[in-house]
TORRO-852508 format. One record per residue: x, y negated, z negated of N, C-alpha, C in turn; residue number from 1. Coordinates in steps of 0.02 Angstrom, whole numbers. Atoms other than C-alpha are relative to their C-alpha. Example, Ala and Ser with C-alpha at 12.3 -4.5 7.8 and 13.67 -1.06 7.14 Angstrom:
2
+--------+--------+--------+--------+--------+--------+--------+--------+--------+-----+
|   n.c1 |   n.c2 |   n.c3 |  ca.c1 |  ca.c2 |  ca.c3 |   c.c1 |   c.c2 |   c.c3 |  nr |
+--------+--------+--------+--------+--------+--------+--------+--------+--------+-----+
|     45 |     59 |      0 |    615 |    225 |   -390 |     45 |    -60 |      0 |   1 |
|    -42 |     59 |      3 |    684 |     53 |   -357 |    -39 |    -55 |    -37 |   2 |
+--------+--------+--------+--------+--------+--------+--------+--------+--------+-----+
% end
This chain:
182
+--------+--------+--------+--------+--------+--------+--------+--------+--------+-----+
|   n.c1 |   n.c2 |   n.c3 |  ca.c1 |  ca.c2 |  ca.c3 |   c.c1 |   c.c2 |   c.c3 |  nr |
+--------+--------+--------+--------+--------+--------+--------+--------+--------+-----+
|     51 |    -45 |     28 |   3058 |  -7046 |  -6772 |     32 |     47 |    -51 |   1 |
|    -25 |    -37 |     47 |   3080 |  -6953 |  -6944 |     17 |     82 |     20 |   2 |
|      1 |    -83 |     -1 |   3140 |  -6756 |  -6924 |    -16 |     25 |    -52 |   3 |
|      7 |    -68 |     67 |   3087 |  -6621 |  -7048 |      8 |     40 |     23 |   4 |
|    -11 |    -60 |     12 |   3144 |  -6471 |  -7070 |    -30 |     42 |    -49 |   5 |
|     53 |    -91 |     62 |   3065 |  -6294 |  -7159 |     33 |     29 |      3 |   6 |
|    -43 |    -33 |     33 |   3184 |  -6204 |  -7230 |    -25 |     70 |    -50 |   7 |
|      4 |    -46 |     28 |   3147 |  -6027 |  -7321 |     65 |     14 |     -8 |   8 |
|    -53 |      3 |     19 |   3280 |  -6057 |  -7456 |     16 |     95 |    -28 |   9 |
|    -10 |    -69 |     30 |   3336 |  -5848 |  -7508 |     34 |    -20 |    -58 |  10 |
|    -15 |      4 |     84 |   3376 |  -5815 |  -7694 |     75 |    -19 |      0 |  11 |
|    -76 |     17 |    -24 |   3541 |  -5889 |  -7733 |     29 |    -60 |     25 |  12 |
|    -34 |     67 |    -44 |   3567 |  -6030 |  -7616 |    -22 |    -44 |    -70 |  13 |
|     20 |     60 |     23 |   3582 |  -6196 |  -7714 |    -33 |    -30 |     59 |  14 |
|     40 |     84 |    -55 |   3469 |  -6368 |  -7643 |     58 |    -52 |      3 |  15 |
|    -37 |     30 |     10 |   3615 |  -6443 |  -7610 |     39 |      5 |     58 |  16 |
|    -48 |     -9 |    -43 |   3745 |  -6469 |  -7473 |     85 |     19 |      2 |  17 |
|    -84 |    -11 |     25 |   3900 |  -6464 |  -7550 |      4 |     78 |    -53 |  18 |
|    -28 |    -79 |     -9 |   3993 |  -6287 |  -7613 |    -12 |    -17 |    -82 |  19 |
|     25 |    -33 |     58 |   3928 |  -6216 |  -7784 |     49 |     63 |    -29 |  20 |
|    -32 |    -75 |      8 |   4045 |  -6077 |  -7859 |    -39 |     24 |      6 |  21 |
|     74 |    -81 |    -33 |   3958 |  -5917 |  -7811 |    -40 |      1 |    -13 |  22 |
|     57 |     22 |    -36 |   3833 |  -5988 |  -7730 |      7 |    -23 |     79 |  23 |
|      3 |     29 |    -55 |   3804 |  -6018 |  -7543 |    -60 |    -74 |    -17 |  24 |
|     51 |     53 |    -26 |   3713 |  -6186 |  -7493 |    -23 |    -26 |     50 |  25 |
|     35 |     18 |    -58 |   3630 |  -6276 |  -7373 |     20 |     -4 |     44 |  26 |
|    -50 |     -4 |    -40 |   3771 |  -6300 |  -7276 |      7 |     66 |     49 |  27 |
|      8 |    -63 |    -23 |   3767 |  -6120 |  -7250 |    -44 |     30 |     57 |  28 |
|     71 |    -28 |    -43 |   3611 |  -6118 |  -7153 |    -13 |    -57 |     39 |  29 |
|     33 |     62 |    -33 |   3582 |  -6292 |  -7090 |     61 |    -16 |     35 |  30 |
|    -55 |     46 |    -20 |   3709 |  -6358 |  -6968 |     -5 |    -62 |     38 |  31 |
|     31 |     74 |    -21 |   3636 |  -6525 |  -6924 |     41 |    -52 |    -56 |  32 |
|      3 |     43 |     47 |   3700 |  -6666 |  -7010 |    -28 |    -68 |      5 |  33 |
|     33 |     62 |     -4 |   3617 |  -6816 |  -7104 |    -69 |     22 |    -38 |  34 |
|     75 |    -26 |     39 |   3466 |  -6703 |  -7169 |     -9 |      7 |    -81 |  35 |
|    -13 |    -12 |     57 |   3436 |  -6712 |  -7349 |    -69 |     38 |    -33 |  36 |
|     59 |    -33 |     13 |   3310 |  -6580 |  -7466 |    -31 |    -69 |    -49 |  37 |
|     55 |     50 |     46 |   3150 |  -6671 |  -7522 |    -33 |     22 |    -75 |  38 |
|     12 |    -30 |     77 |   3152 |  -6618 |  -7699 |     51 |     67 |     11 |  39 |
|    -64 |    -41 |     26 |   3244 |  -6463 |  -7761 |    -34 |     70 |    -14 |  40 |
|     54 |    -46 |     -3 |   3203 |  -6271 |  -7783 |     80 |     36 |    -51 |  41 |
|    -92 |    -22 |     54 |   3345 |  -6194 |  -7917 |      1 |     87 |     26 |  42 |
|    -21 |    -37 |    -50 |   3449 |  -6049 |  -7856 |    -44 |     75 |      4 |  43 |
|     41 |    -58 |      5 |   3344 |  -5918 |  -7945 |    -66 |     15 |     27 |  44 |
|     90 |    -14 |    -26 |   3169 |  -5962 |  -7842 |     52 |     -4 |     92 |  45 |
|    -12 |    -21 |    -62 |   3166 |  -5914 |  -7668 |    -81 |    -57 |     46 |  46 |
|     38 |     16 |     -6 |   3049 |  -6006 |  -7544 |      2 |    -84 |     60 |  47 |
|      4 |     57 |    -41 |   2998 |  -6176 |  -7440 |     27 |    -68 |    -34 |  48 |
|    -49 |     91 |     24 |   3133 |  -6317 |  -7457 |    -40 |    -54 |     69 |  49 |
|     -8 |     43 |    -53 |   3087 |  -6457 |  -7356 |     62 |    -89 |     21 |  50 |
|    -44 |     65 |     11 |   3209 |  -6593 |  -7287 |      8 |    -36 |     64 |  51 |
|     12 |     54 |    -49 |   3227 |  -6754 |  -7186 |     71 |    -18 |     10 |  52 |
|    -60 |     56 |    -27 |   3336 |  -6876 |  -7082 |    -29 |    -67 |    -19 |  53 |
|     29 |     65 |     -4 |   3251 |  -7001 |  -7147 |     -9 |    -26 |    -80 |  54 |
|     -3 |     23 |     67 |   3250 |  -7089 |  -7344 |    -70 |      3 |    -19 |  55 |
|     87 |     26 |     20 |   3065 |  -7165 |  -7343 |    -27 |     63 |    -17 |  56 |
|     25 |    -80 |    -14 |   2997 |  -6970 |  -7283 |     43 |     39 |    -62 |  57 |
|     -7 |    -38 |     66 |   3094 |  -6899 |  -7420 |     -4 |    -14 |    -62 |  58 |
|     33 |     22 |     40 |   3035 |  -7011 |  -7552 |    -57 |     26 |    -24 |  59 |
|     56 |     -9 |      8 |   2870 |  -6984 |  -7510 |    -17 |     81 |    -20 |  60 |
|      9 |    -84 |     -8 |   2875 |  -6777 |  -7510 |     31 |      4 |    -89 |  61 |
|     -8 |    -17 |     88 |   2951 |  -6790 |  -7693 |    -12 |    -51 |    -27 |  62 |
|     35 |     51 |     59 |   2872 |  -6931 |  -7769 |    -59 |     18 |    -20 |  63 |
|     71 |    -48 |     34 |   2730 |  -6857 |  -7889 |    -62 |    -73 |     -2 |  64 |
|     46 |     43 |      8 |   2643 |  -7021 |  -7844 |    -44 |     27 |     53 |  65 |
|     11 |    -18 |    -16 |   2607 |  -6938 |  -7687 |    -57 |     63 |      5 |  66 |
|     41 |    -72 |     20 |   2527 |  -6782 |  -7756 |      8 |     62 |     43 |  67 |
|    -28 |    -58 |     -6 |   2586 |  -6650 |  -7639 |      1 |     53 |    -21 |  68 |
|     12 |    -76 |     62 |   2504 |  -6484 |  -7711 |     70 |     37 |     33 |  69 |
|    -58 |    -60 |    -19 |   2659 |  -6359 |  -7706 |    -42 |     65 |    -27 |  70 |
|     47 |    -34 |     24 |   2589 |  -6186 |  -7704 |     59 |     50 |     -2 |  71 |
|    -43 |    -49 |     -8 |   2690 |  -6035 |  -7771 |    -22 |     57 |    -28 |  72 |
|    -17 |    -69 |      7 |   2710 |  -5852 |  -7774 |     22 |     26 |    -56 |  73 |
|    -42 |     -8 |     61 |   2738 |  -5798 |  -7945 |    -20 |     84 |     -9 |  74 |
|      2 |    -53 |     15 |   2780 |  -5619 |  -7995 |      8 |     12 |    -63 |  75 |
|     12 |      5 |     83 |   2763 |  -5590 |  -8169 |      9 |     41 |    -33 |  76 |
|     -1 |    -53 |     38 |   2808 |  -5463 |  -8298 |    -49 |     12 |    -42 |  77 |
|     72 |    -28 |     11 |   2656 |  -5375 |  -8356 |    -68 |    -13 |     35 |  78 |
|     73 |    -23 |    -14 |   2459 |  -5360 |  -8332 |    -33 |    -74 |      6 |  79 |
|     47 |     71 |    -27 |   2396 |  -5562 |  -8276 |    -74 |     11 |    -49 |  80 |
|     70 |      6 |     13 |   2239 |  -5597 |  -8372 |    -34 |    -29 |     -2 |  81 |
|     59 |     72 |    -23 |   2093 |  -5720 |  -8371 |     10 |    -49 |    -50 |  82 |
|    -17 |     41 |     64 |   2153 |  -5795 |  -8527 |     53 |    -55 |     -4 |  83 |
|    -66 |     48 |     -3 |   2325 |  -5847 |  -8480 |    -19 |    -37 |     68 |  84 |
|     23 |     33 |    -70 |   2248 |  -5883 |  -8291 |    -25 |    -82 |    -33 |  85 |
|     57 |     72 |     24 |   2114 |  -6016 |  -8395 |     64 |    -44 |    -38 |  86 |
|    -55 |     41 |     40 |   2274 |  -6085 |  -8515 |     46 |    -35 |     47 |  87 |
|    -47 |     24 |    -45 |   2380 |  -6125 |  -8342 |    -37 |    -55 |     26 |  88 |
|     54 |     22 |    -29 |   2208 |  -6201 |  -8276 |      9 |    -95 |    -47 |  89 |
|     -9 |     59 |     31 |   2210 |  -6317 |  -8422 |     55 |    -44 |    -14 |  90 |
|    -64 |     -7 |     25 |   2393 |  -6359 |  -8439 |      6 |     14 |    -50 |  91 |
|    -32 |    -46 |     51 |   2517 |  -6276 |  -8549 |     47 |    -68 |    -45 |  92 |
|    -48 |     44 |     59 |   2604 |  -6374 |  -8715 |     60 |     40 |     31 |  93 |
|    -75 |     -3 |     -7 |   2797 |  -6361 |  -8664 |     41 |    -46 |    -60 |  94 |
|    -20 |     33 |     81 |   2914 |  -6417 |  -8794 |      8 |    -45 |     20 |  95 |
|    -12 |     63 |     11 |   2944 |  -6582 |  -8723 |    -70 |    -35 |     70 |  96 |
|     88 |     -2 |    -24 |   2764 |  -6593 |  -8623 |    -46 |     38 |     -4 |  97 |
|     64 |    -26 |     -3 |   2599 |  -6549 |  -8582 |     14 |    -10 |    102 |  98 |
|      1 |    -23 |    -97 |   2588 |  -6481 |  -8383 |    -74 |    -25 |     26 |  99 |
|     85 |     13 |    -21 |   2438 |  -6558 |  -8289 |    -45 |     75 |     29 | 100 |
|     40 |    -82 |    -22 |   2321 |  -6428 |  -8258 |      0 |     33 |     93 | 101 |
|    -28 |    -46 |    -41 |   2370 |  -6297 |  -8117 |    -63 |     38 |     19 | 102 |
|     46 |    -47 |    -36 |   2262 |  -6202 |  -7998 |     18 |     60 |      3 | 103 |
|    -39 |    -31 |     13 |   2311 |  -6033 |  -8047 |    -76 |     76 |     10 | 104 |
|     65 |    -36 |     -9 |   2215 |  -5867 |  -7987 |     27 |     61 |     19 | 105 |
|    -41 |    -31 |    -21 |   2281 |  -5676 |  -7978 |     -9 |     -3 |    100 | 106 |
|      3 |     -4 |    -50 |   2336 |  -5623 |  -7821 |     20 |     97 |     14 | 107 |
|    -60 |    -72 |    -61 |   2409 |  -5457 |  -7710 |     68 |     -5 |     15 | 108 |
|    -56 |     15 |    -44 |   2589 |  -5445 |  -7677 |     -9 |    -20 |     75 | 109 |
|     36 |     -1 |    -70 |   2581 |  -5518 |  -7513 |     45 |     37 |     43 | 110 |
|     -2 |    -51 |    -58 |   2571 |  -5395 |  -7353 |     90 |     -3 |     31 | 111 |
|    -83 |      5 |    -33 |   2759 |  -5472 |  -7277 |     35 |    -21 |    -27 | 112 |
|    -76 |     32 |     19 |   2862 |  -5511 |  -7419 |     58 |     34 |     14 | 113 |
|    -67 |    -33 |     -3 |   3014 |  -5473 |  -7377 |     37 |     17 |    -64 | 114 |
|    -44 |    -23 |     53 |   3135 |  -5386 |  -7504 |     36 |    -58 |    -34 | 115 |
|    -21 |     38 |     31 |   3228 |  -5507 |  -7642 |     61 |     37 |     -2 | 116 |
|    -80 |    -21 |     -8 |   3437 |  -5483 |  -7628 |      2 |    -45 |    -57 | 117 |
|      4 |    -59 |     -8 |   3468 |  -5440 |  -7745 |    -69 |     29 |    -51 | 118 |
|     81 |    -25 |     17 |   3284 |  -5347 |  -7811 |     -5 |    -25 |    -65 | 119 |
|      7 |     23 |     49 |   3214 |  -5394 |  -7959 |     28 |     68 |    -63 | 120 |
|     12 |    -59 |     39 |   3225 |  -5286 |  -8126 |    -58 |     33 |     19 | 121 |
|     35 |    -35 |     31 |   3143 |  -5150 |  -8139 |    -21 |     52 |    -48 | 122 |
|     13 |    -45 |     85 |   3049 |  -5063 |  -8297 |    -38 |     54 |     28 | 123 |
|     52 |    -41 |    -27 |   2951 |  -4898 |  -8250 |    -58 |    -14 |    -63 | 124 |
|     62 |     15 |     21 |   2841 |  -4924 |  -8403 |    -33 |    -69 |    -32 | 125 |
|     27 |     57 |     -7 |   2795 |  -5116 |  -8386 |    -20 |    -20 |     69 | 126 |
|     47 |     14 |    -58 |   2690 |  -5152 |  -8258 |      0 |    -95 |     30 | 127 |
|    -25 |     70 |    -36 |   2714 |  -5328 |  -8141 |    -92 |    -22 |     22 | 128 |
|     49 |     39 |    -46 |   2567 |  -5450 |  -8078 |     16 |    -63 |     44 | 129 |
|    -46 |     75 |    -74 |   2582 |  -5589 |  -7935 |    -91 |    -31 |    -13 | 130 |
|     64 |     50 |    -14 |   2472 |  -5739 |  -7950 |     51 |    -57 |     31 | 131 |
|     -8 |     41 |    -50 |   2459 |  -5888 |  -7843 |    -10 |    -75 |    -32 | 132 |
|     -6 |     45 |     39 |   2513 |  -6047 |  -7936 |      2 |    -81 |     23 | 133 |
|    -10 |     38 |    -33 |   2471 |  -6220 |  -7889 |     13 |    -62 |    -38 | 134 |
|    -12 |     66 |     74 |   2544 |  -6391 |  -7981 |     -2 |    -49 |     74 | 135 |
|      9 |     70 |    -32 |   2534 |  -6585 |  -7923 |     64 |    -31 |    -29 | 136 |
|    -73 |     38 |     31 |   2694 |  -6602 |  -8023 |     68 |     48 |     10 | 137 |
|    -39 |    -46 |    -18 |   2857 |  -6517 |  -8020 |     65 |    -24 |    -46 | 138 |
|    -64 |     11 |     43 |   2991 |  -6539 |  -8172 |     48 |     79 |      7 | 139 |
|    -34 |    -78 |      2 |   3137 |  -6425 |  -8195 |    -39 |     63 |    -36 | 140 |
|      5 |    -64 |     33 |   3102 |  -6249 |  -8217 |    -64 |      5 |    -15 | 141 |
|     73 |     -9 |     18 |   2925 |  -6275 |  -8235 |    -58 |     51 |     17 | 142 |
|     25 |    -59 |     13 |   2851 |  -6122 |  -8176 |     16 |     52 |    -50 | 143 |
|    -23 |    -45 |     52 |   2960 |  -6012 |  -8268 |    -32 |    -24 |    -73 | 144 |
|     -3 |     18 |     61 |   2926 |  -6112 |  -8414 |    -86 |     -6 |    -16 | 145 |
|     62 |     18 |      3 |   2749 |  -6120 |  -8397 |    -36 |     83 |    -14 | 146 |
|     26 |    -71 |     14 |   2714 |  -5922 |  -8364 |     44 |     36 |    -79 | 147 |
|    -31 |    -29 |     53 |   2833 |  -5907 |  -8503 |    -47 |    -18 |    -70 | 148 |
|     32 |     42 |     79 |   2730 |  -6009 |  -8640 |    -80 |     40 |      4 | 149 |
|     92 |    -26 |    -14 |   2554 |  -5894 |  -8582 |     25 |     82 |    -17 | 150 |
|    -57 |    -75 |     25 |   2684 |  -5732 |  -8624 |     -9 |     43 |     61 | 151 |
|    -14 |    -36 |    -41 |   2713 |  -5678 |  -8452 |     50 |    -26 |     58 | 152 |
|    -56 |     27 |    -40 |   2884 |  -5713 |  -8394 |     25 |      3 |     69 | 153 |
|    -37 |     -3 |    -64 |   2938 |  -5732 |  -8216 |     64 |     29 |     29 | 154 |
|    -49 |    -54 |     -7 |   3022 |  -5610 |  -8137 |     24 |    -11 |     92 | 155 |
|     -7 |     32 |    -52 |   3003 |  -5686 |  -7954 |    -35 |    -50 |     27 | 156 |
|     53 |     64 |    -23 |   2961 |  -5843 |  -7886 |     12 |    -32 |     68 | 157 |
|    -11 |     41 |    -72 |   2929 |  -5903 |  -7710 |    -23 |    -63 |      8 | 158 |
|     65 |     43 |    -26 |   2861 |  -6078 |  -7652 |    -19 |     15 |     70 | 159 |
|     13 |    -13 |    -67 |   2746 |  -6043 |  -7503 |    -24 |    -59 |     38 | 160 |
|     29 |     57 |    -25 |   2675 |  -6217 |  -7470 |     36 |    -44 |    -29 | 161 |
|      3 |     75 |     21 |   2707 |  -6406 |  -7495 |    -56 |    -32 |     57 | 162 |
|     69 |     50 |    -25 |   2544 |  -6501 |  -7446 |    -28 |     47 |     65 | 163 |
|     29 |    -33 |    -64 |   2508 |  -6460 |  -7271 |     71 |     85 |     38 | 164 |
|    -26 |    -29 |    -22 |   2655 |  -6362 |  -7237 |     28 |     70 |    -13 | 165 |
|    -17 |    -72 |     37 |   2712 |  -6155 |  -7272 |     55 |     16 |     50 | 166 |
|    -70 |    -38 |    -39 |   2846 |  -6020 |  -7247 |    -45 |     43 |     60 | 167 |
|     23 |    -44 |    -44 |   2725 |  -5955 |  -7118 |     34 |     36 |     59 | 168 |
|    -37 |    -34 |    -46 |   2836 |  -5843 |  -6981 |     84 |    -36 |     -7 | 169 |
|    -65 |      6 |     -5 |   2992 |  -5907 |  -7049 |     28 |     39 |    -61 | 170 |
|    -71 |    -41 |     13 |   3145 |  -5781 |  -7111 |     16 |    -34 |    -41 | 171 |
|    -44 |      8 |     53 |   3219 |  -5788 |  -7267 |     80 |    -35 |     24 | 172 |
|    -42 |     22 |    -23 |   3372 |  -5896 |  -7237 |      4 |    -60 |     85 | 173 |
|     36 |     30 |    -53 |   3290 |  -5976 |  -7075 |    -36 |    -41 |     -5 | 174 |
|     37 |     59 |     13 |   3230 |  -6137 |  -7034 |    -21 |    -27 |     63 | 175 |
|     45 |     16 |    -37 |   3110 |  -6240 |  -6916 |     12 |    -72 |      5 | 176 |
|     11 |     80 |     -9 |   3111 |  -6421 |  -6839 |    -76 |      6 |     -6 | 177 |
|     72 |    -10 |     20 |   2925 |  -6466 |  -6881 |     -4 |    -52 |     48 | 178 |
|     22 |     83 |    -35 |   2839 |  -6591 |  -6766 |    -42 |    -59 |    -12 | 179 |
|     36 |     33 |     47 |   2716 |  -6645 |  -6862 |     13 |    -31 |    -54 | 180 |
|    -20 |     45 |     48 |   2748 |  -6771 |  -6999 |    -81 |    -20 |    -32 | 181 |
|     41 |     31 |      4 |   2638 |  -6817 |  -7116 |    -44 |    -44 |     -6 | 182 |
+--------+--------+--------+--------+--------+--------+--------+--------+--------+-----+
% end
């Protein structure tokens, strides 16, 4: 029977098992071996890695044939508006694509984020918004690069979902055997 693991990767860690100059990795947190992450989350996003003992099961969790909405936490430098919300909606021209259109809608900082090590910038007179970002695809850097092309650059980014699954009651750096498969 396949294992998965849920992982709430903290800012910093590589997706990776093996040693990163200054960088911790997976290694760091996971001491099971044989488990590998099902897709990738780069060191500057914080958020839900997921990973298997199993090849097929981690195919399927990063193959965009799948569709797998990933849903993330984006904190944003400046004032969110309905304009750039509708431009994310439709996908965004990137210089070497077009993004399929994104479910994208403000939000609230949410109630239990925990603090970011180490914090983000901060400006006292630029003001931050958090919306709730959802894609069916997932290339490098593609949030950043997406709130960046609507002119509101990313200043923190969590993933809180993949499909059925979230960082729900799990710790930054802390991770979960799941029992459910899907």
């Amino acid at each position: 029977m396949p294992r998965l693991i849920l992982f709430n990767k903290p800012y910093g860690v590589v997706c990776q098992f093996s040693t990163q100059t200054g960088h911790q990795s997976l290694k760091d947190f996971i001491p099971l071996p044989n488990f590998y992450p099902a897709g990738r989350l780069d060191a500057d996003s914080e958020g839900l890695v997921l990973l298997t003992d199993d090849g097929k099961l981690q195919s399927r969790i990063s193959n965009p044939k799948y569709k797998l909405p990933k849903t993330y936490w984006v904190q944003v430098e400046g004032l969110l508006n309905q304009a750039a919300l509708r431009k994310l909606r439709q996908g965004v021209v990137l210089k070497d694509f077009k993004t399929k259109p994104a479910q994208s809608c403000l939000m609230n900082q949410p109630d239990d984020l925990w603090p970011r090590i180490p914090p983000i910038r901060f400006r006292k007179n630029i003001p931050t918004s958090w919306m709730e970002l959802v894609l069916s695809e997932g290339k490098n850097r593609q949030v950043r690069r997406m709130t960046a092309a609507v002119f509101f650059p990313t200043l923190r980014l969590i993933r809180y979902a993949i499909g059925q699954y979230t960082l729900q009651g799990i710790a930054p750096g802390e991770w979960r055997m799941q029992d459910h498969l899907f």
